[in-house]
C-alpha positions in Angstrom: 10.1 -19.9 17.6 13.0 -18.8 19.8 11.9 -16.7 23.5 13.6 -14.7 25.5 14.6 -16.1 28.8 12.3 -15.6 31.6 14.3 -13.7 33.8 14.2 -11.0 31.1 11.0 -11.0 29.4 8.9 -12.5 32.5 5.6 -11.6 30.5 6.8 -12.3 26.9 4.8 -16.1 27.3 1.9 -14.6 28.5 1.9 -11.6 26.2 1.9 -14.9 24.0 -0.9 -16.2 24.8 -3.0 -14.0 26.0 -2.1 -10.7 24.1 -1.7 -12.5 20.4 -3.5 -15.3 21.2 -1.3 -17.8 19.9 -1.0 -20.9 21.4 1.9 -21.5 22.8 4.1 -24.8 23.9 7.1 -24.3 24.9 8.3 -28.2 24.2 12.3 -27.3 25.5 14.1 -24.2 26.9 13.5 -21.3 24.5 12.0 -23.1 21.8 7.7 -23.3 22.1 5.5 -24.0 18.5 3.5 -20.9 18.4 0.0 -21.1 15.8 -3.1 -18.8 15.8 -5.5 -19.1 18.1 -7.9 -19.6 15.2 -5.9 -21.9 13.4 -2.7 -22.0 11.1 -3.5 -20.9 7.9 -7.1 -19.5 8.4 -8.5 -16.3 7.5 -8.9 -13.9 10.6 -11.4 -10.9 9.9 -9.2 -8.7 11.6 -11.4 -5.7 9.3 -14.9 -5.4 9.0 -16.6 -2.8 7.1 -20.3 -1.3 7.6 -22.6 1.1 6.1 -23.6 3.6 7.2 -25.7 5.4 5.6 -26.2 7.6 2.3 -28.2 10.7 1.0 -31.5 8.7 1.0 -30.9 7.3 5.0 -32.7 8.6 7.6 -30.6 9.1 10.2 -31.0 7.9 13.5 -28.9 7.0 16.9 -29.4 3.5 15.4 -27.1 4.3 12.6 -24.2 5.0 14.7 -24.6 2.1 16.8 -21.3 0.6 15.3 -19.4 3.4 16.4 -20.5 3.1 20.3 -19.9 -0.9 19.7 -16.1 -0.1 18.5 -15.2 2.9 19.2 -11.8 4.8 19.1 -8.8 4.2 21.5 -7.9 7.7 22.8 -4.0 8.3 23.4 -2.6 7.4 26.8 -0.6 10.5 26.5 -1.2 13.8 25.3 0.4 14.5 22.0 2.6 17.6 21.2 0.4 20.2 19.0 4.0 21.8 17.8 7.1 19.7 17.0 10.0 19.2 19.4 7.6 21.0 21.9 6.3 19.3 25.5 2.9 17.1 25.4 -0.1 19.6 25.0 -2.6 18.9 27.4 -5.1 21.4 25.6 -4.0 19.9 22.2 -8.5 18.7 21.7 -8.8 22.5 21.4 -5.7 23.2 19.5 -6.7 20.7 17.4 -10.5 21.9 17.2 -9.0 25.4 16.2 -6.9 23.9 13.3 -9.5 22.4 11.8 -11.9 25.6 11.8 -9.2 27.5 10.2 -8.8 24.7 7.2 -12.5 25.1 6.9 -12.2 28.8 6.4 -9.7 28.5 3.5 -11.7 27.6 0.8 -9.2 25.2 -0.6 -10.2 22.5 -2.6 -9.8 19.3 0.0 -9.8 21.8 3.1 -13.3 20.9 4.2 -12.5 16.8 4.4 -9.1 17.7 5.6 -11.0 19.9 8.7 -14.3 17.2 9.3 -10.7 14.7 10.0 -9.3 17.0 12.3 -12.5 17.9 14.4 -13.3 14.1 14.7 -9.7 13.2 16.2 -10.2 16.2 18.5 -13.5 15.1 19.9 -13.8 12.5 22.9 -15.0 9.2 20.8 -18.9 9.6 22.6 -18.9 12.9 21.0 -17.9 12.0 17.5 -21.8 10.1 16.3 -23.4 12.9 17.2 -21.0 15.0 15.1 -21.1 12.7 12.3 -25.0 13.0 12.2 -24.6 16.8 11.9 -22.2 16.7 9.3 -23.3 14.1 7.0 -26.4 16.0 5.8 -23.5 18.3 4.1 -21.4 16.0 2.5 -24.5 14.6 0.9 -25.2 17.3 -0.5 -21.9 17.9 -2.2 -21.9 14.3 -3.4 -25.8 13.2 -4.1 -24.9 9.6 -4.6 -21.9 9.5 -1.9 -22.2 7.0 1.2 -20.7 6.7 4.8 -19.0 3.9 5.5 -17.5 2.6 9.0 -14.1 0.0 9.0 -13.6 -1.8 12.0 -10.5 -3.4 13.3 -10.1 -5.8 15.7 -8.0 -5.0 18.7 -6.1 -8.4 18.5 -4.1 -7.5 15.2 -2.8 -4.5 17.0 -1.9 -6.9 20.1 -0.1 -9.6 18.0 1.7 -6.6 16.0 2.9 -5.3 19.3 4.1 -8.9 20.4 5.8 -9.4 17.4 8.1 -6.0 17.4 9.3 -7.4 20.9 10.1 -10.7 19.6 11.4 -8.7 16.9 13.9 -7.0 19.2 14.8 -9.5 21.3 15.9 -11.6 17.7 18.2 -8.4 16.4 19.5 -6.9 19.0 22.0 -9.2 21.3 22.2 -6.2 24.2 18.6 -5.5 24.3 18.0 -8.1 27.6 20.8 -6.6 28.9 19.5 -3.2 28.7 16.5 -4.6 30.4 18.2 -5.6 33.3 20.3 -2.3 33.8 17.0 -0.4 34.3 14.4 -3.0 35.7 11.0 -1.1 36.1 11.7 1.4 33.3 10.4 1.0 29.5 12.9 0.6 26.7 11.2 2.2 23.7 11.7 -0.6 20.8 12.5 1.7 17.6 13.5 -1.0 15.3 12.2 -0.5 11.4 9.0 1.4 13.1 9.3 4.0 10.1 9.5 1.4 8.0 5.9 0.8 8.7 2.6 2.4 6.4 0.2 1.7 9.7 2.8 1.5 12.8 0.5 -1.2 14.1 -2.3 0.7 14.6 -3.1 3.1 11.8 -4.9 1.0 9.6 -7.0 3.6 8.0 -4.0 3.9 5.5 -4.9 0.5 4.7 -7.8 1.9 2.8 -6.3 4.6 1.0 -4.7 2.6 -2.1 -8.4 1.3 -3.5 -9.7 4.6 -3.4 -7.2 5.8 -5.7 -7.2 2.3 -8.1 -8.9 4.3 -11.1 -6.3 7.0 -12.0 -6.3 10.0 -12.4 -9.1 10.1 -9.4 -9.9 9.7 -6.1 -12.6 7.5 -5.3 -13.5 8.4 -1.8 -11.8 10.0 1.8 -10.6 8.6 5.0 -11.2 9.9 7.9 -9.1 8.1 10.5 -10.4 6.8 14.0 -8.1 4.5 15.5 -8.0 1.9 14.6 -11.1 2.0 13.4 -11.5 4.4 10.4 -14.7 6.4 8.4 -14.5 6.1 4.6 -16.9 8.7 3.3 -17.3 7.2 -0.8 -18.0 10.6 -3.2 -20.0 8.0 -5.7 -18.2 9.3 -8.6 -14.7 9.4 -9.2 -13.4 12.8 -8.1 -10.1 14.2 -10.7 -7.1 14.3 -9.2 -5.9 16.9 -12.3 -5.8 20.7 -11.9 -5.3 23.2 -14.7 -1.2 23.5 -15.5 1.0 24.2 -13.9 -0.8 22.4 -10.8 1.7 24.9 -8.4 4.2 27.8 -8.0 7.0 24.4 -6.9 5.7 22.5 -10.3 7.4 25.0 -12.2 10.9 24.2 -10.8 10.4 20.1 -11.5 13.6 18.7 -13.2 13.1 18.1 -17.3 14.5 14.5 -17.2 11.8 11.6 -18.6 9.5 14.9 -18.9 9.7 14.5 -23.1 6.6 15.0 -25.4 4.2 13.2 -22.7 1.0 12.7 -24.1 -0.4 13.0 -20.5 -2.3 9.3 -21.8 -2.4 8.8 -17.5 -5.1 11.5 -17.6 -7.0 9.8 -19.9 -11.1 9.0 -17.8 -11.7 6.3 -20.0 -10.7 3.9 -17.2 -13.4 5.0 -14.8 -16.2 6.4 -17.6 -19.4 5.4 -16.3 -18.7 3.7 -13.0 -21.5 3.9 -10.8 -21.7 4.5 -7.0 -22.3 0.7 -6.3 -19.8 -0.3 -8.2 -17.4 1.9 -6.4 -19.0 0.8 -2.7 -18.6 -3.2 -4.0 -14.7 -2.1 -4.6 -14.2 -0.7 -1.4 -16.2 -3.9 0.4 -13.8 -6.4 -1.6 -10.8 -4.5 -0.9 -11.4 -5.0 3.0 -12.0 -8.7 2.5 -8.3 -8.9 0.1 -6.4 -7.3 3.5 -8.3 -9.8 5.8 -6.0 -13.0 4.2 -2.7 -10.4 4.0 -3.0 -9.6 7.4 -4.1 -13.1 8.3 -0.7 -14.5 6.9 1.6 -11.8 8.2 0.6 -12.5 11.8 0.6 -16.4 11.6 4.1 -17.4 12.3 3.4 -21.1 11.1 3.2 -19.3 7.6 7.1 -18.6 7.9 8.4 -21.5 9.2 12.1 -22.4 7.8 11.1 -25.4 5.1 14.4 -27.9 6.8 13.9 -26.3 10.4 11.1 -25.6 10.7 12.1 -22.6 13.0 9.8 -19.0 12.4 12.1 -15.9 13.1 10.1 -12.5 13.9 12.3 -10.8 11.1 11.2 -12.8 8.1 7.5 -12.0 9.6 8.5 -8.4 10.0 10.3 -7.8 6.8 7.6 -9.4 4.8 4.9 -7.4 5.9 7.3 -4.0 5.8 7.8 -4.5 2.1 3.6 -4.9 1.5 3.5 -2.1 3.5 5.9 -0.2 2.1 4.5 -1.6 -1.5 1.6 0.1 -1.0 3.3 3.3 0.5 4.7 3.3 -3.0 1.0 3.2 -4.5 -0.5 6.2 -2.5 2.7 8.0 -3.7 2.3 7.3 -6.9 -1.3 7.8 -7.4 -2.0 10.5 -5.3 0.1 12.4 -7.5 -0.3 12.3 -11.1 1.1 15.6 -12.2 4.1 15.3 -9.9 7.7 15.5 -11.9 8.2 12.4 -14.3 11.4 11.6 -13.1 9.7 11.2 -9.3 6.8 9.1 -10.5 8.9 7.0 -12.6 11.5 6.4 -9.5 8.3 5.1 -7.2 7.4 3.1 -10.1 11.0 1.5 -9.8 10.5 0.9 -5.9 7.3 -0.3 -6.1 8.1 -3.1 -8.7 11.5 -4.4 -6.2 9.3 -4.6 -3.5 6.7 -6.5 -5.7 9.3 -8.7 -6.5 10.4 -9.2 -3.4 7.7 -10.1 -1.4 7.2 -12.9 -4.5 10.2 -14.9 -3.7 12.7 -13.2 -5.5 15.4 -12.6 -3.6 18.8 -10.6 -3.9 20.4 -13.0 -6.3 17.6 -12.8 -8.9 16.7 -8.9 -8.7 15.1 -7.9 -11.7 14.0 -11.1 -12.7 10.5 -10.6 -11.4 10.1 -6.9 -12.6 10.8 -8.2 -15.5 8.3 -10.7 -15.4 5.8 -8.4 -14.3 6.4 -6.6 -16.8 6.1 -9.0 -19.8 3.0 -7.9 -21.5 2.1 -11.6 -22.5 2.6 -13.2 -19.7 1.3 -10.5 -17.7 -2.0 -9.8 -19.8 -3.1 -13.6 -19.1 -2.2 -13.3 -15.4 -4.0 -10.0 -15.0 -7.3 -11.5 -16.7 -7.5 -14.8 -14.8 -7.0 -12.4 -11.5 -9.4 -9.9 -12.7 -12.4 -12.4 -13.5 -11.5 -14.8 -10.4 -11.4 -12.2 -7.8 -13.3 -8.9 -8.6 -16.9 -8.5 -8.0 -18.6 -8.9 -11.7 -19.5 -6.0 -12.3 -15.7 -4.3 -12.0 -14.5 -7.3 -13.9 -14.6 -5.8 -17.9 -13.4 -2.2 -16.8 -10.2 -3.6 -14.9 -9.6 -6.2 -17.9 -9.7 -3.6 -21.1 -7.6 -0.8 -18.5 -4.9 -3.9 -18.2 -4.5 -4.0 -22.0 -4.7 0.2 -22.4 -2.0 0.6 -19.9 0.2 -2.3 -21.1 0.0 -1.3 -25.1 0.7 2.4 -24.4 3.5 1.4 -22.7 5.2 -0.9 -25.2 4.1 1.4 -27.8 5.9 4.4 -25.9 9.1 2.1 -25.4 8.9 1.4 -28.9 8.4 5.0 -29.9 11.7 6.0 -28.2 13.7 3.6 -29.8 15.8 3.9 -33.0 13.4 3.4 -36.0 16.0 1.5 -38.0 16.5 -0.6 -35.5 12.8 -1.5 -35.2 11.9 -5.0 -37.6 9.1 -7.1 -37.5 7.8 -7.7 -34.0 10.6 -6.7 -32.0 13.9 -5.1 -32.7 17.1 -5.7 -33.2 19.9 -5.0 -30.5 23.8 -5.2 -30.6 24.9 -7.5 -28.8 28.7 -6.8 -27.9 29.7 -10.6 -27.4 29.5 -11.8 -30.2 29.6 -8.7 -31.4 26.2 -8.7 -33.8 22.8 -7.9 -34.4 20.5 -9.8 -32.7 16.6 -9.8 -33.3 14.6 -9.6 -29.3 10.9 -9.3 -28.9 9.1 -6.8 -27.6 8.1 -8.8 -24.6 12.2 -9.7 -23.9 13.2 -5.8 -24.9 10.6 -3.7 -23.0 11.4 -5.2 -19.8 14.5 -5.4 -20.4 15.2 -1.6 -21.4 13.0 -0.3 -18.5 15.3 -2.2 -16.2 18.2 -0.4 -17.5 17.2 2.8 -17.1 16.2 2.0 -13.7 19.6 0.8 -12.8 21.2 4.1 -14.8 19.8 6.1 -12.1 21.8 3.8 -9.8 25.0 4.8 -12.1 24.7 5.3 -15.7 28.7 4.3 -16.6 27.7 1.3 -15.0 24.6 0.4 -17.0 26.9 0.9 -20.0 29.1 -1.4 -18.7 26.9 -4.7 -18.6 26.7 -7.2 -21.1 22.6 -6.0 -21.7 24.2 -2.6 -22.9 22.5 -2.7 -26.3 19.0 -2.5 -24.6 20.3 0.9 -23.7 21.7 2.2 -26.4 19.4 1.5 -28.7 16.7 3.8 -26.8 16.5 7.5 -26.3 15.5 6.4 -22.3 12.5 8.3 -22.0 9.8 6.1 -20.5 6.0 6.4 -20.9 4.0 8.2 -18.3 1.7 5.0 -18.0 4.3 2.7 -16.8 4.0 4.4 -13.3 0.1 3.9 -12.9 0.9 0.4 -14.8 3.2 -0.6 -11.7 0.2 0.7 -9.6 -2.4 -1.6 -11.5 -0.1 -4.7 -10.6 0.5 -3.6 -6.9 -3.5 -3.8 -6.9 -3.5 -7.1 -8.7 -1.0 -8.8 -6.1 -3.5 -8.1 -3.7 -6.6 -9.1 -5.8 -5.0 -12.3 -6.0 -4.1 -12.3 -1.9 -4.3 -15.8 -1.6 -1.5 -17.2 -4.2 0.5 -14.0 -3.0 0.9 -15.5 0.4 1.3 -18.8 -0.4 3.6 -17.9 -3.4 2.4 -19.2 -6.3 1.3 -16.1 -7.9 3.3 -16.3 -10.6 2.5 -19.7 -11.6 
């Protein structure tokens, strides 16, 4: 890995080795092998998740313990309670009074939106002893609901922070110099920072994508504590779906992909009959899938160049952005399952490039992947071999027939759309403009196929019309299922399920 010079970065080696704990050896000028402290390639349980407790624990100053063993890092600074305005130095109270007056609302989420607010107003000693008064409450509400506590370990934050100054030092040729000009005095490094889901230290959004895996629902709540974070599970899933329309601003959502929807998403088949310990098992697992992500994006012997062996901090960066950002795409997805078709369906887009990105699949081959994720086939196969390799056992059925219900309502949807004539056998036939004839595709070759198109229409339809795969589009009316956003979900989900392959990249094969 390249370093700054000394002069400029006097405590980059240090921050190095100490901070990240990576060792270091700086074998000529400029040039040291970094590797984890623990080991290239090994699992660091950067998260650990405990319980709590549950309607049937009796609670105790034992059952906090975790809490006074990791507890939250309280801001340097005072935050500003108003934007644009100066730091608050009253904003605990502001922030107290907030959360009484979402409590007085009534509003359906208010009351887990206000216990949030209240414990990031509190001083960190104050916060068990608030828990223990409010948990009595949100047991009641939820009978078979539990209270879980996520730690994080302090050194992913540290080797994040080390890497965005390596980062900047890589990108930006003046940046030294800038250091120089005003020794003494902290350059702010802004570089992709809202690029990021958990800016290095939010890592309760981490948590948020498993508790909305069974659409339409939510699963559970986070209440963050940074890093740490509280996940308080309901036990059942929780609908997501209000009577129509939803709101006033649903009323004014554009028409386009809206069609006949069969509103199939809303369909609770997928989470009939879950149990509470089958949700808890879910949550447990998903905390052991981000331990090997995080592991890999923070070892820089994962991204060594294959000829020179050299790791840069952007090709460490920009593959953990697009997980991140992968998953951003999930919680936007998910969390809203009566928003405008149109919107779902262009996260759905974003959130299969990314997943083809962070596979291998680089600017030369876009769309190849999303179409290969989207092959039902192929895809099907995969999904089962991930499902009964990775899940807990129980979860293992319930994920495998939701693969197939998501995957034929889609095709069957594509096919729906499509001009009947046109529609023979197994597949159907599309024009192909050189040589100018029918030709007979699949299903598997013309679904993905078509649902690339119309994502590249919305990119510039006289374009899409002028490609040689213009057939695929004209053949269709271009109105795409309402599953195929929570399918691109499901697969998100699955890319972590199988974290291991993911990293190394060999998921596909």
């Amino acid at each position: 890995m390249a370093l700054p010079d000394k002069d400029v970065a006097p405590g980059i080696r240090e921050g190095l080795r100490d901070r990240a704990q990576w060792t270091l050896h700086e074998a000529v000028p400029r040039f040291g092998s970094v590797k984890p402290r623990e080991g290239p390639g090994e699992v660091f349980p950067y998260f650990a998740i405990t319980k709590l407790c549950d309607a049937r624990t009796t609670l105790s100053e034992a059952t906090w313990r975790p809490l006074t063993e990791h507890p939250s890092e309280v801001p340097n600074t005072d935050p500003r309670t108003r934007p644009g305005s100066a730091p608050d130095p009253n904003w605990r109270q502001a922030l107290s009074e907030h959360a009484d007056k979402l409590a007085a609302t009534g509003r359906p989420g208010s009351d887990l939106a206000a216990v949030s607010a209240t414990i990031f107003s509190l001083p960190p000693a104050r916060v068990p002893g608030y828990l223990q008064a409010q948990a009595p409450g949100l047991f009641e509400a939820h009978p078979e609901g539990s209270l879980w506590f996520v730690h994080t370990d302090s050194l992913l934050s540290r080797r994040l922070g080390v890497l965005r100054v390596l980062l900047a030092f890589e990108l930006l040729p003046d940046y030294g110099d800038a250091l120089k000009k005003s020794p003494g005095e902290h350059q702010g490094i802004l570089t992709l920072q809202e690029h990021t889901l958990t800016h290095g230290y939010q890592f309760d959004h981490l948590l948020e994508p498993i508790l909305l895996a069974i659409p339409p629902a939510a699963l559970g709540y986070v209440f963050p504590w940074s890093p740490q974070a509280f996940v308080f599970l309901f036990g059942h899933p929780a609908s997501l779906v209000d009577p129509q329309p939803p709101t006033i601003a649903s009323l004014y959502a554009p028409v386009i992909q809206r069609g006949t929807s069969r509103d199939h998403h809303w369909d609770a088949g997928f989470f009939d009959g879950i149990t509470g310990g089958e949700i808890e098992s879910l949550l447990q697992w998903w905390v052991s899938r981000l331990n090997v992500v995080y592991s890999h994006a923070t070892d820089p012997t994962r991204f060594a160049h294959p000829t020179t062996s050299l790791t840069l901090p952007s090709d460490m960066t920009a593959w953990l952005l697009t997980f991140e950002r992968m998953l951003a795409d999930l919680l936007a997805i998910a969390s809203m399952p009566q928003g405008a078709p149109i919107v779902r369906l262009a996260m759905a887009f974003d959130l299969l490039d990314k997943a083809e990105a962070i596979l291998g699949f680089g600017k030369r081959r876009s769309g190849d992947g999303a179409k290969r994720l989207l092959n039902r086939s192929e895809m099907v196969r995969r999904l089962d071999r991930i499902w009964d390799e990775r899940l807990p056992l129980q979860l293992q059925s319930r994920f495998k027939a939701h693969s197939r219900e998501l995957f034929d309502r889609v095709y069957q949807g594509v096919q729906d759309a499509a001009y009947p004539y046109r529609v023979h056998g197994e597949g159907i036939k599309v024009w192909a403009h050189k040589p100018q004839t029918l030709q007979q595709w699949s299903w598997d070759r013309y679904v993905p196929a078509l649902i690339r198109q119309v994502r590249n229409s919305a990119h510039g339809l006289l374009e899409a019309l002028d490609t040689t795969d213009r057939g695929v589009i004209e053949s269709h009316s271009g109105h795409l299922p309402p599953e195929l956003p929570d399918l691109a979900c499901l697969i998100a989900l699955a890319l972590v399920a199988d974290a291991e392959k993911l990293c190394d990249g060999t998921w596909l094969t």
